[in-house]
N, CA, C and O atoms as CSV, one atom per row, in Angstrom:
chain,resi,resn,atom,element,x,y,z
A,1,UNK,N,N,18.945,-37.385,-17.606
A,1,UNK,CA,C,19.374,-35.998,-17.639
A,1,UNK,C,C,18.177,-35.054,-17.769
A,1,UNK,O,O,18.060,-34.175,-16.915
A,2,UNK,N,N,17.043,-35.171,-19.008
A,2,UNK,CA,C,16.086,-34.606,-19.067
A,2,UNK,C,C,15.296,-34.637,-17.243
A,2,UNK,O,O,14.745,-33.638,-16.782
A,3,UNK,N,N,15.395,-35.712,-16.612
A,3,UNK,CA,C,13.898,-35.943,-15.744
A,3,UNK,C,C,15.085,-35.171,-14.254
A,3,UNK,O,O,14.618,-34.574,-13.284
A,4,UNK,N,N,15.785,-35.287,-14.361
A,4,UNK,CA,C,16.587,-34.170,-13.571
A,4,UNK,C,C,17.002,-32.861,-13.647
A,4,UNK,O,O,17.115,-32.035,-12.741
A,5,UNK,N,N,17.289,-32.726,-15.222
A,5,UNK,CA,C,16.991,-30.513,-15.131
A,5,UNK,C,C,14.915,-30.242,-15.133
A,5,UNK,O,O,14.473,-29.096,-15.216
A,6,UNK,N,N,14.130,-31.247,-15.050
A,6,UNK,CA,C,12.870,-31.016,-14.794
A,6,UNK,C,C,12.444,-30.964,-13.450
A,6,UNK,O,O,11.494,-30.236,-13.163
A,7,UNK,N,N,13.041,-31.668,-12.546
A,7,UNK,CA,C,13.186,-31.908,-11.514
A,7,UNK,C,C,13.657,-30.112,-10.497
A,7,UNK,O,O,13.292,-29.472,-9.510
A,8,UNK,N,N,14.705,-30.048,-11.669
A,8,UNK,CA,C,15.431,-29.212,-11.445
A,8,UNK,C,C,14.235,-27.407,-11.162
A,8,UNK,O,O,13.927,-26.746,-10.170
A,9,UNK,N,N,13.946,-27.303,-12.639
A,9,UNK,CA,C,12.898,-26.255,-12.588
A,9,UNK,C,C,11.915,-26.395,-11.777
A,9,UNK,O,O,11.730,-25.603,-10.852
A,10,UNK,N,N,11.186,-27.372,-11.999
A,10,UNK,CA,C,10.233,-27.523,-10.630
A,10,UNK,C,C,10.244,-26.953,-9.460
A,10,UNK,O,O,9.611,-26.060,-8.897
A,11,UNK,N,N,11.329,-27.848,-9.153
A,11,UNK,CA,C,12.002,-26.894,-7.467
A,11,UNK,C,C,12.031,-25.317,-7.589
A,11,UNK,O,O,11.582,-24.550,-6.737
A,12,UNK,N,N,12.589,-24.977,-8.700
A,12,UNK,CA,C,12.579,-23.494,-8.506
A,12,UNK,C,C,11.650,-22.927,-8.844
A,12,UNK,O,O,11.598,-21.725,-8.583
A,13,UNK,N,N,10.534,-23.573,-9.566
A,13,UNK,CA,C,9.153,-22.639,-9.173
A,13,UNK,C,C,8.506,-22.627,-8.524
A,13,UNK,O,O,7.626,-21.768,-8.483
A,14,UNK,N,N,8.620,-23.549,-7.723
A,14,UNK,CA,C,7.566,-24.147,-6.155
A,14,UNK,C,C,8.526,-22.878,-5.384
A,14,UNK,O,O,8.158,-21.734,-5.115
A,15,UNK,N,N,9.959,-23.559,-5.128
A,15,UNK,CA,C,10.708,-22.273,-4.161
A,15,UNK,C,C,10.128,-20.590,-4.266
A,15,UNK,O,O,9.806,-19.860,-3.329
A,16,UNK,N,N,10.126,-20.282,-5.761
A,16,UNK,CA,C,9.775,-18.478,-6.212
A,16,UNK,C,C,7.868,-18.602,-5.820
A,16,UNK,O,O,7.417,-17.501,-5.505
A,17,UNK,N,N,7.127,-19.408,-5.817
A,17,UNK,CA,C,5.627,-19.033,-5.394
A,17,UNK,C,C,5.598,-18.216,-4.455
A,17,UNK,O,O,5.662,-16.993,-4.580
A,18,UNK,N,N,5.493,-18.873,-3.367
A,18,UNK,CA,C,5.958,-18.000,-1.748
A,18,UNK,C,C,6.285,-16.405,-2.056
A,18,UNK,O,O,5.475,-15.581,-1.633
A,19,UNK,N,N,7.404,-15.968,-2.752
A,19,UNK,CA,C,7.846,-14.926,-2.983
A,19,UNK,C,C,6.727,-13.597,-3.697
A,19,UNK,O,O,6.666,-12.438,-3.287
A,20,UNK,N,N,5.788,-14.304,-5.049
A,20,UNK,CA,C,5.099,-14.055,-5.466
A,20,UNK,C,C,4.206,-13.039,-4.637
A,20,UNK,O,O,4.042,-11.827,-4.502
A,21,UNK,N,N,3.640,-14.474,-4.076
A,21,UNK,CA,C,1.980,-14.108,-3.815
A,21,UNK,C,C,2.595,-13.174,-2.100
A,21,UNK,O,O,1.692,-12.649,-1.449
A,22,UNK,N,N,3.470,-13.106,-1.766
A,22,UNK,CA,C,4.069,-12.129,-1.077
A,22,UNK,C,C,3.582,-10.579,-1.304
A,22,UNK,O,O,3.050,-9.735,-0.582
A,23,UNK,N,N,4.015,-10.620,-2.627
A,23,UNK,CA,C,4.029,-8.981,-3.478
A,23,UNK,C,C,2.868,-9.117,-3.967
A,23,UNK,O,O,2.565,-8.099,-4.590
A,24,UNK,N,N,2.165,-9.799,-3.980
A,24,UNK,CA,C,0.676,-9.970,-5.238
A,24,UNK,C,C,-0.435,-9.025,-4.340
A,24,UNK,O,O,-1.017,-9.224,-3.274
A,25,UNK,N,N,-0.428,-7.866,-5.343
A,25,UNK,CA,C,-1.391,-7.151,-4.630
A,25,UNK,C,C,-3.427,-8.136,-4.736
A,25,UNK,O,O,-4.493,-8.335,-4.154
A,26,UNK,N,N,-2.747,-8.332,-5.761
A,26,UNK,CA,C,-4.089,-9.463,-5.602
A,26,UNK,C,C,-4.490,-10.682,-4.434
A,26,UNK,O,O,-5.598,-10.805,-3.912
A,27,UNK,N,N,-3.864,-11.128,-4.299
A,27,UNK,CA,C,-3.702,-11.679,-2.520
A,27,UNK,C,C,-4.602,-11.360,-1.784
A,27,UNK,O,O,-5.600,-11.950,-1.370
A,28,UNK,N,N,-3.925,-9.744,-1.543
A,28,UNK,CA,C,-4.438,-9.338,-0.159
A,28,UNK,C,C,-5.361,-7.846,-0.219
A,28,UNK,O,O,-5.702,-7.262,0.809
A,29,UNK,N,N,-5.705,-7.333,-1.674
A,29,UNK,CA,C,-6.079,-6.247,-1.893
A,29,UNK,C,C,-7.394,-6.302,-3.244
A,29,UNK,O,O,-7.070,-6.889,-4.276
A,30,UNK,N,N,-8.199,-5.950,-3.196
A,30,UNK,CA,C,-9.598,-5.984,-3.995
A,30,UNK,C,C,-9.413,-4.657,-5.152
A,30,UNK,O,O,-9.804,-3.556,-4.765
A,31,UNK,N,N,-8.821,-4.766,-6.558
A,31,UNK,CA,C,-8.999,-3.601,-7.310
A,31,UNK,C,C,-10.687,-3.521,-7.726
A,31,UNK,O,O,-10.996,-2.757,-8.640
A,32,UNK,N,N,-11.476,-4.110,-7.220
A,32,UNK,CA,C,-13.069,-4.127,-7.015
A,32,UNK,C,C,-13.441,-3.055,-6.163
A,32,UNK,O,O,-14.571,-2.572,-6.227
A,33,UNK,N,N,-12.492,-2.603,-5.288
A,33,UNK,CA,C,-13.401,-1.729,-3.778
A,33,UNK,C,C,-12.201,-0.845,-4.066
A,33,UNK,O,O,-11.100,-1.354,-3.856
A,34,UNK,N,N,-12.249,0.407,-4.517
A,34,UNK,CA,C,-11.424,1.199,-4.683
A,34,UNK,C,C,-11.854,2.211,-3.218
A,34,UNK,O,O,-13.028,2.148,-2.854
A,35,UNK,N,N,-10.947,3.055,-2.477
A,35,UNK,CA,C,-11.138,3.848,-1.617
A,35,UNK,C,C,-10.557,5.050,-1.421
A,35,UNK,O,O,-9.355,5.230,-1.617
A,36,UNK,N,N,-11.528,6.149,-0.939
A,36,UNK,CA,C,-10.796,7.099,-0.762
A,36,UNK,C,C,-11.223,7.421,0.923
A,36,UNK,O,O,-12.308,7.437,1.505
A,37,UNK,N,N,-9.656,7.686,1.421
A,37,UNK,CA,C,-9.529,8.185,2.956
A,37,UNK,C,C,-9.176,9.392,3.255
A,37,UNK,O,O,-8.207,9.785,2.605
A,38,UNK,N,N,-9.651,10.201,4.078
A,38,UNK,CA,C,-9.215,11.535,4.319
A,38,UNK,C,C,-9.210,11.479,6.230
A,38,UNK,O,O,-10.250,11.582,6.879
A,39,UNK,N,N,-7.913,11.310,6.822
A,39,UNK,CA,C,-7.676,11.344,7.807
A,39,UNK,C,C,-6.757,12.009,8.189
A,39,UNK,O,O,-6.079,12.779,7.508
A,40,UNK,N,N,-6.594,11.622,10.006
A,40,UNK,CA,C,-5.423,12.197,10.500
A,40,UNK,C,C,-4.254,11.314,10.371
A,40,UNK,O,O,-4.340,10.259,10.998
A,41,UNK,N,N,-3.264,11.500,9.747
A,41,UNK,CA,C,-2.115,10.740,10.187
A,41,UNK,C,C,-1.571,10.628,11.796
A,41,UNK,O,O,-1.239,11.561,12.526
A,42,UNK,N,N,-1.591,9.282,12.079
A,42,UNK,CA,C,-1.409,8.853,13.864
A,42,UNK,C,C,-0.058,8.138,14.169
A,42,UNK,O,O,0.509,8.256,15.255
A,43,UNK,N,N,0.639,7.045,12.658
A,43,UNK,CA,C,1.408,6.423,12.928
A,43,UNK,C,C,2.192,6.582,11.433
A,43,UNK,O,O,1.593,6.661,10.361
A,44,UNK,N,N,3.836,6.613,11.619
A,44,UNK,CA,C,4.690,6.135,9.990
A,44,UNK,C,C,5.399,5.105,10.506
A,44,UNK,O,O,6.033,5.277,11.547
A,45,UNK,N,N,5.397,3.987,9.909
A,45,UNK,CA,C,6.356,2.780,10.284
A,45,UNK,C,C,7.344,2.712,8.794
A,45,UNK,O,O,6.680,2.000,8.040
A,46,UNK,N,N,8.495,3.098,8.134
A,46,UNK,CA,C,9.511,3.463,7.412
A,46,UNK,C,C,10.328,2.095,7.427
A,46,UNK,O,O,11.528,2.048,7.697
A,47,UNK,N,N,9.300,0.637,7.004
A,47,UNK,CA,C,9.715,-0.721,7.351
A,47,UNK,C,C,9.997,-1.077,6.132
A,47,UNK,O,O,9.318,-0.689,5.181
A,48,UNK,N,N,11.197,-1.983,5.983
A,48,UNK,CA,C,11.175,-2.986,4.618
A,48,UNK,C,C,9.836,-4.360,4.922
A,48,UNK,O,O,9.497,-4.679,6.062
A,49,UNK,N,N,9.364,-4.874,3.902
A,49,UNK,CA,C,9.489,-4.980,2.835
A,49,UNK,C,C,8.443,-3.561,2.509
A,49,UNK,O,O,8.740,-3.216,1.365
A,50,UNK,N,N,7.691,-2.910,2.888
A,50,UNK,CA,C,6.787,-2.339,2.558
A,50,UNK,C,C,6.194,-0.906,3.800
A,50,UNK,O,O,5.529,-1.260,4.773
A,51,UNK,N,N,6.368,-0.101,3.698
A,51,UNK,CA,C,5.908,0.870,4.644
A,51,UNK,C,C,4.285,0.803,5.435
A,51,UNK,O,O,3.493,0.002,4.938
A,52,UNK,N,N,3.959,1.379,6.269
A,52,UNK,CA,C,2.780,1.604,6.806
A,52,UNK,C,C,2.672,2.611,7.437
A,52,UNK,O,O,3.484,2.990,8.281
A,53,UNK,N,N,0.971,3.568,6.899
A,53,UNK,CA,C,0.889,4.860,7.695
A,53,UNK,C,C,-0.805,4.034,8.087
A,53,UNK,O,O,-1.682,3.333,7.583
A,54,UNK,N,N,-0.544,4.510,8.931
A,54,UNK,CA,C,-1.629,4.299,10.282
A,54,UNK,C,C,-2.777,6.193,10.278
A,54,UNK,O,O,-2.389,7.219,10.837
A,55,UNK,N,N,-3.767,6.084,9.691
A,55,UNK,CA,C,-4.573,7.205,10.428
A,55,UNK,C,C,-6.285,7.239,10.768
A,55,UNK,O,O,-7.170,6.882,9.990
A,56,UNK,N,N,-6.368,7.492,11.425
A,56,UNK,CA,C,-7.863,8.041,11.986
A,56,UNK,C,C,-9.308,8.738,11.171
A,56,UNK,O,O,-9.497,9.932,10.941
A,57,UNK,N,N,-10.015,7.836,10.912
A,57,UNK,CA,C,-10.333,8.703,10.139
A,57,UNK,C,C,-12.544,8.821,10.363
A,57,UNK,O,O,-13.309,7.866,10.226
A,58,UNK,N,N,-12.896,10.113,10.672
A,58,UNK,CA,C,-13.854,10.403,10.883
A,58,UNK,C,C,-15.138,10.247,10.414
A,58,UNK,O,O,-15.806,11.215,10.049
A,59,UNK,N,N,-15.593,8.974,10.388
A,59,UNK,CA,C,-17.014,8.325,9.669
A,59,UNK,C,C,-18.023,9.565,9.810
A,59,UNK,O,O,-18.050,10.445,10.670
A,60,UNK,N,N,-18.965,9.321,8.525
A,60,UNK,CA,C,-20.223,10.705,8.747
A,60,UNK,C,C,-20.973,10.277,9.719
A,60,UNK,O,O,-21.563,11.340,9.916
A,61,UNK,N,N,-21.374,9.633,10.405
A,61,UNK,CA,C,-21.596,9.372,11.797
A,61,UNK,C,C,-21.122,9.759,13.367
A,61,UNK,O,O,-21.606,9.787,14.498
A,62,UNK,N,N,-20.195,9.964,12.863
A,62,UNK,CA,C,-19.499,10.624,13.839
A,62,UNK,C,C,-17.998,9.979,14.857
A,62,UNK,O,O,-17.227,10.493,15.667
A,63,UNK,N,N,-18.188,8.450,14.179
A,63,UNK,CA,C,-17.493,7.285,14.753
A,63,UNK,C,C,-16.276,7.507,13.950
A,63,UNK,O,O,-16.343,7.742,12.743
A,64,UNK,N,N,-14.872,7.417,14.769
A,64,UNK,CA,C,-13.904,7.166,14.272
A,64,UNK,C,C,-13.386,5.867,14.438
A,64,UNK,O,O,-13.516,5.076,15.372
A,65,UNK,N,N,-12.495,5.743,12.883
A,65,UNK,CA,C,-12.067,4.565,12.731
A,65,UNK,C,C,-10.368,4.605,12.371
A,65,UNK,O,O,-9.932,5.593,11.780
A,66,UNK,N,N,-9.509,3.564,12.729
A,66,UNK,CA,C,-8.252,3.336,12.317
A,66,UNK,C,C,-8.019,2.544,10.889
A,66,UNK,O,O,-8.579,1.567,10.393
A,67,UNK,N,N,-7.313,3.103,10.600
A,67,UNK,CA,C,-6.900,2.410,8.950
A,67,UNK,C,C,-5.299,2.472,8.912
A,67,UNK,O,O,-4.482,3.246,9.409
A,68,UNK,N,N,-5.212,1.484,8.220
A,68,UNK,CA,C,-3.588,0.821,8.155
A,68,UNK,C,C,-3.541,0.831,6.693
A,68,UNK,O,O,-4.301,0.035,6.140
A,69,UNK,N,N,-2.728,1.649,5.877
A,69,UNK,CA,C,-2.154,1.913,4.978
A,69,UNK,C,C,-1.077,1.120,4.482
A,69,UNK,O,O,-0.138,0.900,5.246
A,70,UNK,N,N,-1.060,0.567,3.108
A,70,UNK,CA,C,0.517,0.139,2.979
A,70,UNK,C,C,1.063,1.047,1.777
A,70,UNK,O,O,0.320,1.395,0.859
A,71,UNK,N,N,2.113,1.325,1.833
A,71,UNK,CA,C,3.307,1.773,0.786
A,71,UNK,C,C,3.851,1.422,0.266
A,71,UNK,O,O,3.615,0.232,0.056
A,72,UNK,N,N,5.069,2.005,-0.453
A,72,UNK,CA,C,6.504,1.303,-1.191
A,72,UNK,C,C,7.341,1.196,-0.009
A,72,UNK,O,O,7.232,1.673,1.121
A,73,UNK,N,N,8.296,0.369,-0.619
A,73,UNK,CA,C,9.458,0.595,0.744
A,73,UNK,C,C,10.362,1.902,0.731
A,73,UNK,O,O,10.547,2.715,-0.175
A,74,UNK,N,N,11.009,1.829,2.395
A,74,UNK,CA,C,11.040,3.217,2.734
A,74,UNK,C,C,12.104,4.104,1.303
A,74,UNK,O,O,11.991,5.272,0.933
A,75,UNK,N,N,12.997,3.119,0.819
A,75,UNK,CA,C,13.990,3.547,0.026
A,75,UNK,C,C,13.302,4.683,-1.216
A,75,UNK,O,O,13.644,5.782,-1.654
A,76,UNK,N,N,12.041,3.626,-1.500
A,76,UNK,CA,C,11.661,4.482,-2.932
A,76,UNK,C,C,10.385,5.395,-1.962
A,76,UNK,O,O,9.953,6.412,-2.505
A,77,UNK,N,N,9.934,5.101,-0.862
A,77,UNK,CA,C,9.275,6.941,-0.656
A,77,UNK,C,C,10.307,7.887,-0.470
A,77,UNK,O,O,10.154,8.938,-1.092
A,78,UNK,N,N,11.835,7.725,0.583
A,78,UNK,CA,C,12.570,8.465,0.336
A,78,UNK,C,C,12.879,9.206,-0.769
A,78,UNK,O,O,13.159,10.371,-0.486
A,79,UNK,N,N,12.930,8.891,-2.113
A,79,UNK,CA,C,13.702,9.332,-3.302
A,79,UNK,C,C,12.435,10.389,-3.740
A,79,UNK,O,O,12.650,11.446,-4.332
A,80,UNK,N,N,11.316,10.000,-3.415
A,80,UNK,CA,C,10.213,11.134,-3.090
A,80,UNK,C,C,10.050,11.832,-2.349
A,80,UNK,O,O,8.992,12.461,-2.383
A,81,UNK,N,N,10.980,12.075,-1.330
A,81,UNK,CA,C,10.675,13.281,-0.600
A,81,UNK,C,C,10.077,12.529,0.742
A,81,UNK,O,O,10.264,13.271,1.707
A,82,UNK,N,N,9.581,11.603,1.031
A,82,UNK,CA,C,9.161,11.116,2.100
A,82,UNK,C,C,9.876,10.643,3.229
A,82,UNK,O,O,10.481,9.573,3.161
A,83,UNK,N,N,9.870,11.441,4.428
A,83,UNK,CA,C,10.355,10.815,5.649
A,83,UNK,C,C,9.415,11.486,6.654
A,83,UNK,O,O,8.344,12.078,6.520
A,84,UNK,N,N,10.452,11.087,8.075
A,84,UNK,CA,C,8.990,11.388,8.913
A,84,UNK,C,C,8.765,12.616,9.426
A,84,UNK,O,O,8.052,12.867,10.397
A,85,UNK,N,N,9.612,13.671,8.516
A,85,UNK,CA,C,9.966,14.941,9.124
A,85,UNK,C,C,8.741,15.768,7.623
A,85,UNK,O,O,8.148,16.834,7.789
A,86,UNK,N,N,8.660,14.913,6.301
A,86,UNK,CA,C,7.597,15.765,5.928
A,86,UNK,C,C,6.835,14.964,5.543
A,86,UNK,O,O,6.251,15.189,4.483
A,87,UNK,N,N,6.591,13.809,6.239
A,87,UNK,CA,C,5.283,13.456,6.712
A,87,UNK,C,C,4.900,13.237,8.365
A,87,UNK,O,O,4.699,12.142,8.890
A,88,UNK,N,N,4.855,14.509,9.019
A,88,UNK,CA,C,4.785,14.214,10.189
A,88,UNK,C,C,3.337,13.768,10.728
A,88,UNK,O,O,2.233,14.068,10.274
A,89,UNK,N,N,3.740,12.790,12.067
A,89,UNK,CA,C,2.210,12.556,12.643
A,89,UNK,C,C,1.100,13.981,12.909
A,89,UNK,O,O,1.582,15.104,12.761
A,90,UNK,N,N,0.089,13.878,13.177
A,90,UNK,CA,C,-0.908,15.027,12.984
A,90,UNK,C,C,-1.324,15.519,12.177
A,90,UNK,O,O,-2.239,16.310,12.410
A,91,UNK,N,N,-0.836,15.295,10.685
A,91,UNK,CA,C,-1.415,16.254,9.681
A,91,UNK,C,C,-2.514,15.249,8.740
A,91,UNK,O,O,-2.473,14.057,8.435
A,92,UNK,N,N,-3.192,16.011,8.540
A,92,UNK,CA,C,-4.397,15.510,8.022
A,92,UNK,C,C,-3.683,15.061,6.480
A,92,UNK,O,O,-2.855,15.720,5.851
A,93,UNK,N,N,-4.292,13.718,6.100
A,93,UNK,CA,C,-4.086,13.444,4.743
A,93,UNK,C,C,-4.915,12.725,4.094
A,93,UNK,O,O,-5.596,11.987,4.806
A,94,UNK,N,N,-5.141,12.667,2.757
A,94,UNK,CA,C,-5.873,12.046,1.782
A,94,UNK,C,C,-5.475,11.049,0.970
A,94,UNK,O,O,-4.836,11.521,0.030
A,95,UNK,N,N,-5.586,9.702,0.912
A,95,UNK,CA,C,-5.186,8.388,0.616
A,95,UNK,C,C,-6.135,7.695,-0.576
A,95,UNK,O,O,-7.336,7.808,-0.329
A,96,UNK,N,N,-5.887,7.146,-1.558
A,96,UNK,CA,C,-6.842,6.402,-2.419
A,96,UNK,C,C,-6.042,5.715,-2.579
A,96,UNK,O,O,-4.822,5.882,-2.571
A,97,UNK,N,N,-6.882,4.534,-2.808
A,97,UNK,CA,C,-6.133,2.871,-2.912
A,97,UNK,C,C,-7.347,2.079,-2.858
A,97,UNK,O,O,-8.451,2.623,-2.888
A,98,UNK,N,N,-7.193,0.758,-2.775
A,98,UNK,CA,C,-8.125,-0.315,-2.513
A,98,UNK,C,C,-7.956,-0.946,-1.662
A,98,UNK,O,O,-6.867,-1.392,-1.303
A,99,UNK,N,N,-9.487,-1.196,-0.925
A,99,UNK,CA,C,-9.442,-2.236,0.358
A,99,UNK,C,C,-8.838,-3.477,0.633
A,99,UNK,O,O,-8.725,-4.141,-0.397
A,100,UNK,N,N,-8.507,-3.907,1.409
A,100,UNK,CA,C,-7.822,-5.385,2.030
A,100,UNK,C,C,-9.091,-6.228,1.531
A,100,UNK,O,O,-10.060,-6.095,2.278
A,101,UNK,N,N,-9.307,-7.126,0.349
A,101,UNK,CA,C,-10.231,-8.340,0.122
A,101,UNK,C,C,-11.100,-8.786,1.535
A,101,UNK,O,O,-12.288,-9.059,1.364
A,102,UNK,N,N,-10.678,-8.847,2.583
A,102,UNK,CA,C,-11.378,-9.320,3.917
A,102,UNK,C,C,-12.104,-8.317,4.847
A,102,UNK,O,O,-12.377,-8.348,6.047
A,103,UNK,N,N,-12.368,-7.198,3.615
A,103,UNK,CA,C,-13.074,-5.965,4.369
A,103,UNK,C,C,-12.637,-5.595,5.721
A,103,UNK,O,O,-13.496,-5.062,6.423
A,104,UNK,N,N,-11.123,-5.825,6.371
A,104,UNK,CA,C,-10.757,-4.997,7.274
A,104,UNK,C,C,-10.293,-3.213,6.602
A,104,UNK,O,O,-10.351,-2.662,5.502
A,105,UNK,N,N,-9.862,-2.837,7.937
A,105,UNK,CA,C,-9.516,-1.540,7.765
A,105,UNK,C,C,-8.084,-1.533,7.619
A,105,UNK,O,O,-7.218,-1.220,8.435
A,106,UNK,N,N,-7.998,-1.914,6.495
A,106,UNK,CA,C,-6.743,-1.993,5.926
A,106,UNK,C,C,-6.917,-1.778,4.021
A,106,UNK,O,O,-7.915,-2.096,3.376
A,107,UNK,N,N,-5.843,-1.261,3.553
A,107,UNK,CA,C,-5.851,-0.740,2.332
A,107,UNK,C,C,-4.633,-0.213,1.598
A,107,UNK,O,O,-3.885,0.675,2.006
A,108,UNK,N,N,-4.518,-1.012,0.243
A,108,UNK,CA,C,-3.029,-0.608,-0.447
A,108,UNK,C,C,-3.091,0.722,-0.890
A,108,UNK,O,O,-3.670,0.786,-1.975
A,109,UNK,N,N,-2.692,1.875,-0.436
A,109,UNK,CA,C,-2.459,2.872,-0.606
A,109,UNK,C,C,-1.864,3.077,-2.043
A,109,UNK,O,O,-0.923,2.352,-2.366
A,110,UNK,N,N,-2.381,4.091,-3.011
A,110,UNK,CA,C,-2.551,4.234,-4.440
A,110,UNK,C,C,-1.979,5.862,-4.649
A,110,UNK,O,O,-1.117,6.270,-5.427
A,111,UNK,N,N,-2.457,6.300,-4.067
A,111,UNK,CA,C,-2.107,8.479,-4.114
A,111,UNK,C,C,-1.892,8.824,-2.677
A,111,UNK,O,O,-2.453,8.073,-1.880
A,112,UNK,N,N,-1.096,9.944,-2.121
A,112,UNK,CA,C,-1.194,10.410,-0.920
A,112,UNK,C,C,-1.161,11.648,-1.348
A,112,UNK,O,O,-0.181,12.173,-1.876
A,113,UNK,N,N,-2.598,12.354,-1.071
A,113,UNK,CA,C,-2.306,14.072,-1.152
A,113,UNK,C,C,-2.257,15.219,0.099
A,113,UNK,O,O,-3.290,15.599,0.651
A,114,UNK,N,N,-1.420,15.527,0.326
A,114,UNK,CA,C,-0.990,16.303,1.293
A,114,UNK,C,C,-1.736,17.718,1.218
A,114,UNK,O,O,-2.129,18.322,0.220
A,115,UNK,N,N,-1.847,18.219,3.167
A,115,UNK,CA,C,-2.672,19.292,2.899
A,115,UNK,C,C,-2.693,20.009,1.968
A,115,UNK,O,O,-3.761,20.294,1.425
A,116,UNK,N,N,-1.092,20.655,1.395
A,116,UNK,CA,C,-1.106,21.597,0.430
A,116,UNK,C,C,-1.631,21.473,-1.386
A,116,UNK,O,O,-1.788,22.248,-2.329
A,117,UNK,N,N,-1.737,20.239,-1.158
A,117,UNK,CA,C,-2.203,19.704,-2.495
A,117,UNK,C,C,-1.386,18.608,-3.522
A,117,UNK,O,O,-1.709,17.851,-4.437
A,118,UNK,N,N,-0.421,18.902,-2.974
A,118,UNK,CA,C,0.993,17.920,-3.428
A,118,UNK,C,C,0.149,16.065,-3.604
A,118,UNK,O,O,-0.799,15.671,-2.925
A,119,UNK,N,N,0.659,15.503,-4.370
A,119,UNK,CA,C,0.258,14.390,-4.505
A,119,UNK,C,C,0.974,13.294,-5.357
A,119,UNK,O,O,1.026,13.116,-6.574
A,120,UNK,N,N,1.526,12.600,-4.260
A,120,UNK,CA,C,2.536,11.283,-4.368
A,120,UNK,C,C,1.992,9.973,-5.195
A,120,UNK,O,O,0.766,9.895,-5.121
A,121,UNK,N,N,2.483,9.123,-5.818
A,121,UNK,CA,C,1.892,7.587,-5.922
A,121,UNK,C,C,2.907,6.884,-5.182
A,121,UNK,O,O,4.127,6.840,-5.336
A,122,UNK,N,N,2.126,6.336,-4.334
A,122,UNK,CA,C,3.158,5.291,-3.078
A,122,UNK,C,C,3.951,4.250,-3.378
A,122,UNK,O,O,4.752,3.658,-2.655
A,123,UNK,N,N,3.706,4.100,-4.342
A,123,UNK,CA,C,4.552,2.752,-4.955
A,123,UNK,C,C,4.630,1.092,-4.312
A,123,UNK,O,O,5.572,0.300,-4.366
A,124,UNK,N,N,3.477,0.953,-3.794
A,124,UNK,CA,C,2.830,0.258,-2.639
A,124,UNK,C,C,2.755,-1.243,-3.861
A,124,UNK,O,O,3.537,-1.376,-4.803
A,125,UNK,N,N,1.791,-2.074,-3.564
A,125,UNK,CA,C,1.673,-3.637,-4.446
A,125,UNK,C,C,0.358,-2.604,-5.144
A,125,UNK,O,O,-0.014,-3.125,-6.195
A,126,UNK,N,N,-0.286,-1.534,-4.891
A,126,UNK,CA,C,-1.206,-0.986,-5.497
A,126,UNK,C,C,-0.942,-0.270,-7.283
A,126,UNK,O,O,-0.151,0.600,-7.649
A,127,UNK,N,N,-1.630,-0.808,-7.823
A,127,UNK,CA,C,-1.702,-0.733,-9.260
A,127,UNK,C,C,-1.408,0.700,-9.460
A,127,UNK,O,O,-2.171,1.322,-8.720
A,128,UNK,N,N,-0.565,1.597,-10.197
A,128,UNK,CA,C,-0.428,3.140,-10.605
A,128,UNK,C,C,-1.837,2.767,-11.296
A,128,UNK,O,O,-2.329,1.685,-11.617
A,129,UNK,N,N,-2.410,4.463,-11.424
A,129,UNK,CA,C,-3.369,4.880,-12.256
A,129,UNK,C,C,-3.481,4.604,-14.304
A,129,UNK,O,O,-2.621,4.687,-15.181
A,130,UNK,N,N,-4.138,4.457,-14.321
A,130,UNK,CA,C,-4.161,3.759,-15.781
A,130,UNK,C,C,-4.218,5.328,-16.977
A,130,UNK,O,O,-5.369,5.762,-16.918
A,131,UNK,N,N,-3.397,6.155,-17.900
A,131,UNK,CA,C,-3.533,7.041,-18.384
A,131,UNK,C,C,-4.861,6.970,-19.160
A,131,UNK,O,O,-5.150,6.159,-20.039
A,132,UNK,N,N,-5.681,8.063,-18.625
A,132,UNK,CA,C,-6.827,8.547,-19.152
A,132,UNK,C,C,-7.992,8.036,-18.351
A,132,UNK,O,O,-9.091,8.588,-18.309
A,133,UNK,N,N,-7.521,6.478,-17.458
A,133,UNK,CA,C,-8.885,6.241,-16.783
A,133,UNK,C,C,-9.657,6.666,-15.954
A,133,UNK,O,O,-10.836,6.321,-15.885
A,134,UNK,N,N,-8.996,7.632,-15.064
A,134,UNK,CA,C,-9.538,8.651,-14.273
A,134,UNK,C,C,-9.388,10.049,-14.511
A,134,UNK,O,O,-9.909,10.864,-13.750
């Protein structure tokens, strides 16, 4: 009886891993390389499990680059005010979060501040701000 409800748990923590490291912003995101982006918004994808804004953004060089953003899912940016009517493509925005661990141009989105100054936390696998640390 014991070596079968052990049997038992086992299975269900091997099954829930997968699920985990799914959501584990640690995975796939470096709280080591923190970033800040100031681009054009080009793309909103309003996807479960997790949103993506896509924008452009103008190296001091002069080279532009694409960056892939992730979010919360669309449900909880909705309840913030977020859809694609006031976040439309074209408008310039400001993003902090941390880089994708594999130094692509990719990054868990942390704040989104909008031209007017307004400023969201995305609710993304990205850590909220720690009170007082910044």
């Amino acid at each position: 009886m014991k070596l079968r409800l052990a049997l038992i748990l086992l299975s269900m923590l091997f099954v829930s891993l997968p699920l985990g490291a799914h959501h584990a912003f640690l995975g796939e995101f470096d709280p080591n390389k923190p970033i800040q982006l100031r681009g054009i918004l080009t793309k909103v994808e309003l996807i479960n499990p997790h949103s993506w804004f896509t924008i452009e953004v103008t190296r001091p060089d002069g080279t532009v680059e694409s960056w892939e953003i992730e979010a919360g899912t669309p449900n909880t940016l909705f309840r913030k005010g977020i859809t694609r009517d006031t976040l439309p493509v074209g408008i310039e925005i400001l993003v902090d979060g941390y880089q994708a661990i594999d130094g692509t141009n990719k990054a868990s989105g942390r704040d989104l501040t909008f031209p007017d100054g307004r400023e969201i936390y995305l609710e993304g696998s990205a850590p909220p701000r720690s009170s007082g640390s910044e």
